[in-house]
C-alpha positions, 0 to 999 in steps of 0.5 A: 677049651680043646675045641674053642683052640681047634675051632680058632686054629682052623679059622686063622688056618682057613683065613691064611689060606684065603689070603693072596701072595705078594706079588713079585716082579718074576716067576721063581725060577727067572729070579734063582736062574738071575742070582746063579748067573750074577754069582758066577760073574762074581766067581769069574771077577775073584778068578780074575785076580788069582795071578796077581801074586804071580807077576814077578818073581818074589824079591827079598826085602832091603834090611834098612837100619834106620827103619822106626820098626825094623822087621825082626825076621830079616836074619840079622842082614842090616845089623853091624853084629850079631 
């Protein structure tokens, strides 16, 4: 049984070893070296966009009473009283 196991897992071993590689459009370093250059474009794109929030200095909300869902955090500013 041992050796009937041995003998099936060196010729399955042997087979795959005889077996050729899939071919790909580029050696593996042309590829890695593509994917790294494609990924920092993307880094330099996001980048690109970190001043949005810094435009214009940040103005506070108009507290409008006659809003359907009031926002609850604007200090009571629209409300006739307290």
């Amino acid at each position: 049984m041992l050796a009937t196991l041995m003998t099936t897992a060196l010729t399955v071993g042997a087979e795959a070893a005889a077996d050729e590689k899939a071919p790909t459009i580029a050696p593996p370093f042309v590829i890695g070296v593509t994917l790294f250059a494609f990924f920092v474009v993307l880094l330099f794109v996001t980048l690109s966009y970190t001043n949005l929030g810094r435009r214009h200095e940040p103005e506070d909300e108009h507290a409008d009473p006659h809003r359907q869902h009031p926002n609850k955090h604007d200090r009571h500013q629209g409300a006739a009283s307290h």
